[in-house]
C-alpha positions as a Markdown table, in Angstrom:
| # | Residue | x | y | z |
|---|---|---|---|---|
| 1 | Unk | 128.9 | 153.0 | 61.9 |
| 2 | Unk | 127.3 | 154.2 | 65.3 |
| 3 | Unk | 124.2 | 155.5 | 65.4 |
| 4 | Unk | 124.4 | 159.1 | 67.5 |
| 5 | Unk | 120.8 | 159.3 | 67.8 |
| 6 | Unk | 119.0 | 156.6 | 68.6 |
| 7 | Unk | 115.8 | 155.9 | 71.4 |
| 8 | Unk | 117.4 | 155.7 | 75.1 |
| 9 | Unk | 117.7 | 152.6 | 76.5 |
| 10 | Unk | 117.7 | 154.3 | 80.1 |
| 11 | Unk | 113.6 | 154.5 | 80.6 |
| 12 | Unk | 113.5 | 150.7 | 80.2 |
| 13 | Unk | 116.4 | 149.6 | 82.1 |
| 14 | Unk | 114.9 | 151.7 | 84.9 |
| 15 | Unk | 112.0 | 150.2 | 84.8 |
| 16 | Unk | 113.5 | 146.9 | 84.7 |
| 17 | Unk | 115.8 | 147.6 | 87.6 |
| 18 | Unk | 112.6 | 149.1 | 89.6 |
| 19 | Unk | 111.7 | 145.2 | 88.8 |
| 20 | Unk | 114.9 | 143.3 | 89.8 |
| 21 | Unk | 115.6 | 145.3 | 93.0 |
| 22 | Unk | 112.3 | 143.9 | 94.2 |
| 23 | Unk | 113.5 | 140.5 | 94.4 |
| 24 | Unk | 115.1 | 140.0 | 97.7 |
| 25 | Unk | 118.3 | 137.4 | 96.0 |
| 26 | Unk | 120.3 | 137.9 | 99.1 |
| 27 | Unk | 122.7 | 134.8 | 98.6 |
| 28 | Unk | 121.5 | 133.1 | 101.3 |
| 29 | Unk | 118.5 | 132.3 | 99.3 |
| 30 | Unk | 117.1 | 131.7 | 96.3 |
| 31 | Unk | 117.2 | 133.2 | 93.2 |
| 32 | Unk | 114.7 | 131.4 | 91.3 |
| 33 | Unk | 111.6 | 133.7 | 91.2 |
| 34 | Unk | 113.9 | 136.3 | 89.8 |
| 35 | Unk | 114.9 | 134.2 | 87.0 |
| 36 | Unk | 111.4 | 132.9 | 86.6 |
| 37 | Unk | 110.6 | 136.4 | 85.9 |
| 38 | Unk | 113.6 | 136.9 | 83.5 |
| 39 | Unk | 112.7 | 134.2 | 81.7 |
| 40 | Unk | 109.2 | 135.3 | 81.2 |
| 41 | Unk | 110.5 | 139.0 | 80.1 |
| 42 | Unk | 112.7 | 137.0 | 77.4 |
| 43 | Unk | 109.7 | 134.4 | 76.4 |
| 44 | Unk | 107.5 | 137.4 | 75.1 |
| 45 | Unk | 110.7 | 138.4 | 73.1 |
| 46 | Unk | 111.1 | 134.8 | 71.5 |
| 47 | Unk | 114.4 | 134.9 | 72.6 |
| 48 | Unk | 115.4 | 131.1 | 73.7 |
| 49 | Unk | 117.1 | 130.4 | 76.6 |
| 50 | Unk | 118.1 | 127.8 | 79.6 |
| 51 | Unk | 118.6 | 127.3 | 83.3 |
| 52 | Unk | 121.7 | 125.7 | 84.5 |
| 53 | Unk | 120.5 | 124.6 | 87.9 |
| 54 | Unk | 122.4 | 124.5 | 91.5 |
| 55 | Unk | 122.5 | 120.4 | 92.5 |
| 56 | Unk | 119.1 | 120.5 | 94.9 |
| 57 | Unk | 117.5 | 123.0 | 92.2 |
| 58 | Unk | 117.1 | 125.8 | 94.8 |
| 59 | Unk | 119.2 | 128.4 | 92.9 |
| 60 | Unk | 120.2 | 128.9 | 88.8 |
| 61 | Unk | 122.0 | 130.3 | 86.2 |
| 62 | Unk | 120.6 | 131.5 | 83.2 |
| 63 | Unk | 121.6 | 131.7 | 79.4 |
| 64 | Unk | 120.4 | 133.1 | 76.7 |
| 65 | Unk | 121.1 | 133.8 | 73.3 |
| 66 | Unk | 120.0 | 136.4 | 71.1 |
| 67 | Unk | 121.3 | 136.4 | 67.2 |
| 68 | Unk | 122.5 | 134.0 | 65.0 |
| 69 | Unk | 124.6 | 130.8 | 66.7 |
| 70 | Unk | 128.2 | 131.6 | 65.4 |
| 71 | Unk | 131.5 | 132.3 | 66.5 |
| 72 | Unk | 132.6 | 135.7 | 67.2 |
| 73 | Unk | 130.0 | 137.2 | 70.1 |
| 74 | Unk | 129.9 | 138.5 | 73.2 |
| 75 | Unk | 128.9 | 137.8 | 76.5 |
| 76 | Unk | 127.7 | 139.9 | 79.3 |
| 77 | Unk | 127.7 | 138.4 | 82.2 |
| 78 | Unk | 125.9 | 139.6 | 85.7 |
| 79 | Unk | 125.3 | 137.6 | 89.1 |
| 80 | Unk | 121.6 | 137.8 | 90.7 |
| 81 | Unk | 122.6 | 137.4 | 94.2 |
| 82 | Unk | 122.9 | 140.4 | 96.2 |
| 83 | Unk | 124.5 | 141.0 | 100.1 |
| 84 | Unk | 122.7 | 141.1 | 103.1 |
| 85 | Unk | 121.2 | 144.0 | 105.1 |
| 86 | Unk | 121.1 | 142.8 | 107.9 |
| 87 | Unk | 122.2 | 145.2 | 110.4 |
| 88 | Unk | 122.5 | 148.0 | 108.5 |
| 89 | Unk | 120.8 | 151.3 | 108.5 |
| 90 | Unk | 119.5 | 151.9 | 105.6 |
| 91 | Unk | 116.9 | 154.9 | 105.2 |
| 92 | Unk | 115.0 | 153.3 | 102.7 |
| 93 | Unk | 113.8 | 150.1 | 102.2 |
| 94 | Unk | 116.5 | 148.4 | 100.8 |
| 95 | Unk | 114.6 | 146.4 | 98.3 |
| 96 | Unk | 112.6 | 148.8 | 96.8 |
| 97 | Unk | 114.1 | 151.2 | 94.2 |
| 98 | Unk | 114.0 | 154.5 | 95.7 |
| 99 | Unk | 115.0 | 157.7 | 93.7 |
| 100 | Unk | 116.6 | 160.4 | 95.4 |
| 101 | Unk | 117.6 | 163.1 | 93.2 |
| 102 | Unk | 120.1 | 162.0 | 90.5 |
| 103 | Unk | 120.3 | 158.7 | 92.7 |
| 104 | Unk | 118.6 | 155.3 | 92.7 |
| 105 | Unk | 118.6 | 153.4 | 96.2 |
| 106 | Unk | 118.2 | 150.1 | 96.3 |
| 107 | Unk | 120.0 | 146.7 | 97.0 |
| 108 | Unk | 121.6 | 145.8 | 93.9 |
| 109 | Unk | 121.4 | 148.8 | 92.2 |
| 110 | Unk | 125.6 | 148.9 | 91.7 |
| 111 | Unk | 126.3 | 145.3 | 92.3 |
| 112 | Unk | 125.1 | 144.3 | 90.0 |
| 113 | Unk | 121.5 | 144.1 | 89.0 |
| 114 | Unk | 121.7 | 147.7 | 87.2 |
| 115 | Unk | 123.8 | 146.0 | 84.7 |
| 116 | Unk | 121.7 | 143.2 | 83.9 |
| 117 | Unk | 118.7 | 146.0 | 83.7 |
| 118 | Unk | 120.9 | 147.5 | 80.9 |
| 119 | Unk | 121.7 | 144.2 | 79.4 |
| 120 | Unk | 117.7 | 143.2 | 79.4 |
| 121 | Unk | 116.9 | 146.8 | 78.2 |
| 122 | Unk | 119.0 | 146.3 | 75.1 |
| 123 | Unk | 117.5 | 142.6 | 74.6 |
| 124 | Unk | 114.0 | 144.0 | 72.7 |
| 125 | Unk | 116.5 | 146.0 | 69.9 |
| 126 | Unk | 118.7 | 142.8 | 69.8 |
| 127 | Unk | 116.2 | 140.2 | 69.0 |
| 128 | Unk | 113.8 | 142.6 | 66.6 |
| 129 | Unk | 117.4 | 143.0 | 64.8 |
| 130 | Unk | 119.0 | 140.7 | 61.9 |
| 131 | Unk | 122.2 | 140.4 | 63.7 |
| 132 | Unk | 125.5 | 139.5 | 62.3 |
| 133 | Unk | 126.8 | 138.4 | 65.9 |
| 134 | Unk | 125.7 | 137.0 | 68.6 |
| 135 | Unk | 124.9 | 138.4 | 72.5 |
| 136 | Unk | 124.5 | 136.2 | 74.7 |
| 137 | Unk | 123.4 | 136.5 | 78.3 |
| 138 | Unk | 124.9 | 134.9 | 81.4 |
| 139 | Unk | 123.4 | 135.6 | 84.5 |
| 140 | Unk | 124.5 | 133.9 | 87.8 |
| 141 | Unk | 123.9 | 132.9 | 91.2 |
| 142 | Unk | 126.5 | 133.1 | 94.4 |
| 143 | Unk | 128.5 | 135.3 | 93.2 |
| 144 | Unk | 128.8 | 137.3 | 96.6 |
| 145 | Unk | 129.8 | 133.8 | 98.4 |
| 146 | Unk | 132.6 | 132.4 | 96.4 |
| 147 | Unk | 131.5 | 132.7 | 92.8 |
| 148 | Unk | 130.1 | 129.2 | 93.1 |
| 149 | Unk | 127.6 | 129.4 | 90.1 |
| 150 | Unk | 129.6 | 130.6 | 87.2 |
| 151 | Unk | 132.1 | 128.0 | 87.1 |
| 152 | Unk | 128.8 | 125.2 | 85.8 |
| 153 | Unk | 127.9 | 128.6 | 83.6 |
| 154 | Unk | 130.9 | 129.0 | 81.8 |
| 155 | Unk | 131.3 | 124.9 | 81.4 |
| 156 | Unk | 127.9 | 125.2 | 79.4 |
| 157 | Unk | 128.9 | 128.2 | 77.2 |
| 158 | Unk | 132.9 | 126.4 | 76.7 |
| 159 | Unk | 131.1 | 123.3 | 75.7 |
| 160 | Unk | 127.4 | 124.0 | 73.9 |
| 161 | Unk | 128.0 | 127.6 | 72.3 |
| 162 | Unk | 130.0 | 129.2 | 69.3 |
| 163 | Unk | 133.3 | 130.4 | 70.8 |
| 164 | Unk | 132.3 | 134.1 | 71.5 |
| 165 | Unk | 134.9 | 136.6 | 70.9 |
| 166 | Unk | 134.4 | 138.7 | 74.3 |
| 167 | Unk | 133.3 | 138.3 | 77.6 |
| 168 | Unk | 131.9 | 141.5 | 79.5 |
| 169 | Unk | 131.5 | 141.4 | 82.9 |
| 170 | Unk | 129.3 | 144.4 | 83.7 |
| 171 | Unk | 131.0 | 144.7 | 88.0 |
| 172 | Unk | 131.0 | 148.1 | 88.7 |
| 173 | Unk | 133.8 | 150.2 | 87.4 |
| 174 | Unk | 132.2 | 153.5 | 86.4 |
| 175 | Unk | 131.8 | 152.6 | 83.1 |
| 176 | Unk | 135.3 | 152.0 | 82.3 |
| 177 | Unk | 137.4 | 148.8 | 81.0 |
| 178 | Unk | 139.4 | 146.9 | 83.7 |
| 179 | Unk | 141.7 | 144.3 | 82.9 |
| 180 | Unk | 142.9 | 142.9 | 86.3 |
| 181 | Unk | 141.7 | 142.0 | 89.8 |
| 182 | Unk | 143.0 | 140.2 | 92.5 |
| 183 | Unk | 141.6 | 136.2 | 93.3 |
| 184 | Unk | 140.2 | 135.1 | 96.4 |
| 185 | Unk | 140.6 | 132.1 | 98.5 |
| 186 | Unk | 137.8 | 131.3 | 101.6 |
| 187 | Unk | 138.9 | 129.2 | 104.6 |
| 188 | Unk | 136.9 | 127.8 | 107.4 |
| 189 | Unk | 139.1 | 126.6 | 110.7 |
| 190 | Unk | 137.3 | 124.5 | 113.1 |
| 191 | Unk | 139.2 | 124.1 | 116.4 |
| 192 | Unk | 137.8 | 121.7 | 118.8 |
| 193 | Unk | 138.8 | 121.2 | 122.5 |
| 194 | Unk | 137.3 | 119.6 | 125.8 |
| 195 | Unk | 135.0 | 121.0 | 127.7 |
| 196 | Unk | 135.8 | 121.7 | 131.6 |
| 197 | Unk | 135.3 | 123.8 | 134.8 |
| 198 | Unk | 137.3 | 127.3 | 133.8 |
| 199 | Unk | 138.8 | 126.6 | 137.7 |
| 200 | Unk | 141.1 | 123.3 | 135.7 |
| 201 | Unk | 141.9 | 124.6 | 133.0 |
| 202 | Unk | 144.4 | 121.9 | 133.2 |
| 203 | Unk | 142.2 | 119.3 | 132.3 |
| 204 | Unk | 140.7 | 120.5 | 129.4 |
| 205 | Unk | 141.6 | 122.0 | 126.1 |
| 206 | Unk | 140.1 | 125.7 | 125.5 |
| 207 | Unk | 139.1 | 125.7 | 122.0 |
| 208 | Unk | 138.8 | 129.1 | 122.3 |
| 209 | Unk | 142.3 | 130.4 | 123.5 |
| 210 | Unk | 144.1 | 127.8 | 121.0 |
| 211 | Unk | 142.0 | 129.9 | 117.9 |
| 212 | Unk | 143.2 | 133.3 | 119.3 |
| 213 | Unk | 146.7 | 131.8 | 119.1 |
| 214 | Unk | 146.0 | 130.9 | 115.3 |
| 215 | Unk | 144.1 | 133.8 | 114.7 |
| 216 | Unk | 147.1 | 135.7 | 116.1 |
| 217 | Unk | 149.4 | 134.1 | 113.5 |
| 218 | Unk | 147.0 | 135.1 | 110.7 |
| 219 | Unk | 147.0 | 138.9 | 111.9 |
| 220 | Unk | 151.2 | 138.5 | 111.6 |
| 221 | Unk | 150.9 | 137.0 | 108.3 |
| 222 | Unk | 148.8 | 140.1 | 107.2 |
| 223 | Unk | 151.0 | 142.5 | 108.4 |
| 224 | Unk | 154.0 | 140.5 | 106.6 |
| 225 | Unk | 152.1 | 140.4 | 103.3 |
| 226 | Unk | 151.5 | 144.3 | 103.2 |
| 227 | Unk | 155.5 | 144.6 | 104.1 |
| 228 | Unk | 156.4 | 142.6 | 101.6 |
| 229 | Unk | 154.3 | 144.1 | 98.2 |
| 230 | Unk | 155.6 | 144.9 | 95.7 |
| 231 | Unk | 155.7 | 148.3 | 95.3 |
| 232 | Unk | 155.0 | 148.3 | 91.8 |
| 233 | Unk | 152.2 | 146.4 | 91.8 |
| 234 | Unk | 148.7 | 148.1 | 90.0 |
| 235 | Unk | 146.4 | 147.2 | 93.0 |
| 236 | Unk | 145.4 | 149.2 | 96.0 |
| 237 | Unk | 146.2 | 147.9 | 98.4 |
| 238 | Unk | 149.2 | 146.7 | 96.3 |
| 239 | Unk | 149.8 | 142.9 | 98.3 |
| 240 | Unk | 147.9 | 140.2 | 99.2 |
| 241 | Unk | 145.5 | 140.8 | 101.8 |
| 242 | Unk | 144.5 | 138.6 | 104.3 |
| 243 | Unk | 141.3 | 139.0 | 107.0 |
| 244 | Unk | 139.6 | 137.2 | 109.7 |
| 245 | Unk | 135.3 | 138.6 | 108.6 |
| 246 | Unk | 133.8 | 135.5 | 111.3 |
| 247 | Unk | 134.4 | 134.1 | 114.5 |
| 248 | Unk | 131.9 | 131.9 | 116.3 |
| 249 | Unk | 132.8 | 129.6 | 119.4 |
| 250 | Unk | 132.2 | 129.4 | 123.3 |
| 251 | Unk | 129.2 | 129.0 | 125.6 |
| 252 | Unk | 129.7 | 130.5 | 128.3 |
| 253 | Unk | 132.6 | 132.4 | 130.5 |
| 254 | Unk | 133.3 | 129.7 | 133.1 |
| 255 | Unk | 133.2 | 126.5 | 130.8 |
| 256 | Unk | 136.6 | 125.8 | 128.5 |
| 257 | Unk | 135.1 | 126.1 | 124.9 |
| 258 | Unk | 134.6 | 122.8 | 122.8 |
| 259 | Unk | 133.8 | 124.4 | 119.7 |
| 260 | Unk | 135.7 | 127.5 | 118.1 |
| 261 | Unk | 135.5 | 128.6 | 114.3 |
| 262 | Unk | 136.4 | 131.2 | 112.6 |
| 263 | Unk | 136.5 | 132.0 | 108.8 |
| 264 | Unk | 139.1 | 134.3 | 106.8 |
| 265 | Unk | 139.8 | 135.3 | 103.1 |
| 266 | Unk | 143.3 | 136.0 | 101.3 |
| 267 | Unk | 143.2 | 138.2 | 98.3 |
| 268 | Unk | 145.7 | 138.1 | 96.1 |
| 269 | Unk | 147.2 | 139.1 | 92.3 |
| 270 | Unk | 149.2 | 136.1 | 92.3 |
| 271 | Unk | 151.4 | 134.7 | 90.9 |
| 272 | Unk | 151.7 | 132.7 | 94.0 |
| 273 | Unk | 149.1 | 130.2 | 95.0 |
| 274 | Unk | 146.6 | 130.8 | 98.3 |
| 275 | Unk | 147.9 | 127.6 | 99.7 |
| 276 | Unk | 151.8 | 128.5 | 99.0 |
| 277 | Unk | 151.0 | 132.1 | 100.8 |
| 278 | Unk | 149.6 | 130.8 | 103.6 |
| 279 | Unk | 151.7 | 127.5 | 104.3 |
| 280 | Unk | 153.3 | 128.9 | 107.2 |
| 281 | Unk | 150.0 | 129.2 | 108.9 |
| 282 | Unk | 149.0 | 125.7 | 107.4 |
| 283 | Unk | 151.9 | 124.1 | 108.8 |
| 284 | Unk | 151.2 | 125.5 | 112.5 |
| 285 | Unk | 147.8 | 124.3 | 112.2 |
| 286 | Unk | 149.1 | 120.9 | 111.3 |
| 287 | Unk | 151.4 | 120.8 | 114.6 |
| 288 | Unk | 148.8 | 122.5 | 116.7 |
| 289 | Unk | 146.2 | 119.9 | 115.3 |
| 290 | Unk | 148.8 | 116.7 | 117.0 |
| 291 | Unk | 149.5 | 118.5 | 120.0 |
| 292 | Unk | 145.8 | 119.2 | 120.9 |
| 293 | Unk | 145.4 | 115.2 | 120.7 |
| 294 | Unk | 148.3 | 114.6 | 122.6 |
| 295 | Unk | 146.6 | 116.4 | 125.4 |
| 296 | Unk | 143.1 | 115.6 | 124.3 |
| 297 | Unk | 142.3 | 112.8 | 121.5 |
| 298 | Unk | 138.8 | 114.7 | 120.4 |
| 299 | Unk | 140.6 | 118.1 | 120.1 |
| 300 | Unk | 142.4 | 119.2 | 117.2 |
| 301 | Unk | 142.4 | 122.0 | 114.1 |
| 302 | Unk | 140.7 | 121.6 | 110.9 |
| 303 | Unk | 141.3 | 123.6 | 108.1 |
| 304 | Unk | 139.2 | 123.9 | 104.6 |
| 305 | Unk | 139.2 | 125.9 | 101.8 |
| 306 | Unk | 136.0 | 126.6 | 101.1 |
| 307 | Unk | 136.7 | 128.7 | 97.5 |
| 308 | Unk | 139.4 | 129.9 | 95.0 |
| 309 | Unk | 138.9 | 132.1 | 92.9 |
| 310 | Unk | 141.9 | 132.3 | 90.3 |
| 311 | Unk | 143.0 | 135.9 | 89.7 |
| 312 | Unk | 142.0 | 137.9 | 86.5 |
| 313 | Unk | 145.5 | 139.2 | 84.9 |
| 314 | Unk | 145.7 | 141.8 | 81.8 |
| 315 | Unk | 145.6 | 140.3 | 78.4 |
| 316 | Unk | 148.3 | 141.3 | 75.8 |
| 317 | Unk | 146.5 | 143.1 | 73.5 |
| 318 | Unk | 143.6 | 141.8 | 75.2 |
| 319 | Unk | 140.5 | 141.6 | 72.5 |
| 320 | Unk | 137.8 | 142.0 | 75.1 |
| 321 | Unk | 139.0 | 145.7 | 76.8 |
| 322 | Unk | 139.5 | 146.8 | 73.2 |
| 323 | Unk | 136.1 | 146.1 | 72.5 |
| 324 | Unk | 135.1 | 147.6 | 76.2 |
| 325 | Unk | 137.0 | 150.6 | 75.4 |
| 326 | Unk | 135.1 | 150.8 | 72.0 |
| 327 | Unk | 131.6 | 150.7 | 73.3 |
| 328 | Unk | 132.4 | 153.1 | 76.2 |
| 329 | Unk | 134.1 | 155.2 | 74.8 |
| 330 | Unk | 137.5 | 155.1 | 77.1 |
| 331 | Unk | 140.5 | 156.3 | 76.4 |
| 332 | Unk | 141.9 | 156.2 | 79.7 |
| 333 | Unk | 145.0 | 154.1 | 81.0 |
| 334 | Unk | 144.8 | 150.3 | 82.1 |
| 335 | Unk | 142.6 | 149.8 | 85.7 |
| 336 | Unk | 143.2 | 146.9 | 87.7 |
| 337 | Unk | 140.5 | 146.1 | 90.9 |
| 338 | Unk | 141.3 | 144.7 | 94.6 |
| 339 | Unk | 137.8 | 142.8 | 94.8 |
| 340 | Unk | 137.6 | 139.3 | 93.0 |
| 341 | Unk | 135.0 | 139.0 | 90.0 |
| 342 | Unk | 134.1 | 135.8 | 88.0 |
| 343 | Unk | 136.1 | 137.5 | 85.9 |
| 344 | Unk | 139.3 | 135.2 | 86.3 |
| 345 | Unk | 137.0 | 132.3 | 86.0 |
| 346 | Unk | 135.7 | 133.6 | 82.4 |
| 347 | Unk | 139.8 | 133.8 | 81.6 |
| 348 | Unk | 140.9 | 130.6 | 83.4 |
| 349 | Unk | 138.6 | 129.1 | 80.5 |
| 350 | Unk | 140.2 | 130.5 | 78.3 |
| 351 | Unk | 137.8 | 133.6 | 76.9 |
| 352 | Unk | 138.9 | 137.0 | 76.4 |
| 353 | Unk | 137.8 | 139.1 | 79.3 |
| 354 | Unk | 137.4 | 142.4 | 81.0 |
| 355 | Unk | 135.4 | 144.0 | 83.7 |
| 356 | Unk | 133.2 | 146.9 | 82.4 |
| 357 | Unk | 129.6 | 148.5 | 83.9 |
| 358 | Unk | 128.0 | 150.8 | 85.8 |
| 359 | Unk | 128.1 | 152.2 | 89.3 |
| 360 | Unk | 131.1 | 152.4 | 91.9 |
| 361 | Unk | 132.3 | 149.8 | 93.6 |
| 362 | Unk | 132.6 | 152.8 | 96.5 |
| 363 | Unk | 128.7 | 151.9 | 97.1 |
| 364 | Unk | 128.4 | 148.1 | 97.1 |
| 365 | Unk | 127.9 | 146.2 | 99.8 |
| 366 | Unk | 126.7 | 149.8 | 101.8 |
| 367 | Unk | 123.5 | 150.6 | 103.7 |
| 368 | Unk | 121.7 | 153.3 | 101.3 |
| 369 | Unk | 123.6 | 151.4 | 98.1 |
| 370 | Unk | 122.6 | 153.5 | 95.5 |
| 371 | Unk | 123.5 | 154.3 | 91.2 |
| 372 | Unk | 123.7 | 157.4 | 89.8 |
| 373 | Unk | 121.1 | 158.1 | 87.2 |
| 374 | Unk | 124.3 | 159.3 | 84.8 |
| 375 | Unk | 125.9 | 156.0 | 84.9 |
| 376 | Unk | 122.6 | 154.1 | 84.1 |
| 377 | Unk | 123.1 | 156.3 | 80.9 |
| 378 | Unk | 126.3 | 156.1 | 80.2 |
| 379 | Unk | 125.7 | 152.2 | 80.3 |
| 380 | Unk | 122.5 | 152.7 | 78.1 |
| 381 | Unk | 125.0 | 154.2 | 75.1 |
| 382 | Unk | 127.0 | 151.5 | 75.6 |
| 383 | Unk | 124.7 | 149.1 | 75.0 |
| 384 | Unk | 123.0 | 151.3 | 71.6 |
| 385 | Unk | 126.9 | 151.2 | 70.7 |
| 386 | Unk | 127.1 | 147.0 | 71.3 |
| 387 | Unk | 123.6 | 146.7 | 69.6 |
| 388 | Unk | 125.1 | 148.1 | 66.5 |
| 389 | Unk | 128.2 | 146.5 | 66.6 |
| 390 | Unk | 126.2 | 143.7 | 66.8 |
| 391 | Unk | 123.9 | 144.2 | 63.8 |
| 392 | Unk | 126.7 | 145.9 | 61.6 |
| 393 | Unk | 128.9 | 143.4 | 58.9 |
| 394 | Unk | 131.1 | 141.4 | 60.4 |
């Protein structure tokens, strides 16, 4: 039975947060020194834990178990990295936790390092506890870049850990379960020409004028995949989405470029595949690629994927937003959510998953990111409400 009345987890997760926000883990970098100090917090708890380290050792994941090692747990799962501020006007400093009101500023705060606060908060309860199941934590790095450190994660807790029953990833949703979001797909395209005079244009290729063209073709395809969505689909916007974010190429305005490149993502629900949605546009590529060569042998179009990010889909009966809807108290109709998570990566291996933490997705990735104080404590009963879940008889 749940305890109504019990000490608030909030003080210490804010204190925790104040703590995580401090460490500047825009993707770019590292993440380590954070962990380090993760790892520290958990040693004086007894709680055991392990790295599962990038390839050149630069960056890690972290998991940890608190609780008896059997079948049945759950998972909550956070990423460390943050987005950059570069550029942005912030009015405070972005990477130190700032209260303003019944607001805390701070990169991170939403997305997502005041869930793992929460999650940490909760971890001196759990491990002075006699637990019937296990929680274990799953903390990991590039999320914001292509979810590239959860898939080695989630290999470690398939193959070394009692199957856990649920998988929690805390993403912001208010503090409400969400069952669905869309995948994403990264692609670089490298377009190369020859460098000339701009007066003979004729004896050079512009790699800079052949991207627009391709460019131009991915703007089309957009407009074609919001034409064609289905109008009952859950998300918003309800289609695939397709954008062009970078564009680099060119060194000056009276020299044909050598060099253009541009990067674009395609987010979609599925069923279909990134590469079946965008075949047209691979298949122009492909002809553009042979007649740059015909004119010029060291031109031509390259295109990589660079990630793919499977979709998260609803769960019939789905065991993980019952139990999300349990500690949160929700009663409210099924959510869906356009941004990708590692989610879908948690499902594709076959766990039980849903999205479920605090903070609004309406104030990632902003200048002036911020939490509201009554989220913070609406994710601190949800995890007194997991802590005795997790101590009661199974």
């Amino acid at each position: 039975m749940t305890r109504e009345v019990a000490t608030d987890l909030y003080p210490a997760a804010r204190d925790i947060l104040q703590t995580l926000v401090g460490f500047d883990t825009t993707s770019r970098g590292s993440n380590l020194e954070m962990i380090a100090w993760v790892e520290a917090y958990l040693d004086d708890l007894g709680v055991p834990h392990r790295r599962v380290a990038n390839a050149d050792g630069t960056k890690a994941n972290l998991l940890a178990s608190i609780g008896p090692m059997i079948e049945g747990g759950v998972v909550l799962s956070g990423h460390t990295d943050v987005v950059p501020v570069d550029g942005q006007p912030w009015s405070t400093d972005p990477f130190t936790l700032t209260q303003k009101g019944d607001r805390l500023f701070g990169r991170g705060t939403c997305d997502m390092k005041g869930f793992i606060a929460l999650a940490l908060a909760a971890a001196p309860e759990l491990a002075a506890a006699k637990l019937s199941r296990p929680v274990h934590l799953a903390f990991s790095y590039d999320e914001e870049i292509g979810c590239l450190g959860a898939p080695h994660l989630i290999e470690v807790i398939r193959n070394e850990l009692p199957a856990p029953a649920v998988v929690l990833v805390g993403e912001p949703t208010s503090m409400e379960a969400v069952n669905g979001h869309k995948g994403i797909a990264t692609f670089h395209v490298a377009v190369t020409g020859r460098e000339v005079h701009s007066s003979q244009p004729h004896l050079g290729v512009s790699a800079v004028m052949e991207a627009v063209t391709l460019m131009s073709s991915l703007t089309r395809l957009s407009a074609r995949l919001m034409d064609e969505a289905d109008p009952a689909s859950p998300f918003t916007p309800k289609g695939p989405t397709l954008t062009i974010g970078m564009v680099q190429g060119g060194t000056a305005h009276n020299i044909l470029a050598r060099e253009c490149s541009f990067v674009f993502d395609l987010r979609a629900p599925g069923p279909r595949s990134p590469a079946e949605i965008i075949a047209p546009f691979l298949a122009e590529a492909v002809a553009m690629d042979q007649a740059l060569k015909a004119r010029a042998p060291e031109a031509g179009v390259v295109v990589e994927m660079r990630t793919d990010v499977p979709p998260f889909v609803p769960e019939p009966d789905g065991v993980a937003e019952a139990f999300a809807r349990r500690m949160a108290g929700d009663n409210g109709p099924p959510r869906v959510v356009a941004y990708a998570a590692e989610a879908g990566q948690f499902q594709a291996a076959g766990f039980s998953t849903v999205i479920c933490g605090p903070g609004s997705i309406d104030q990632a990735h902003q200048p002036d990111e911020y939490i509201d104080i009554s989220q913070m404590q609406r994710g601190a009963q949800f995890m007194r409400r997991l802590i005795d879940w997790a101590s009661e008889a199974a």
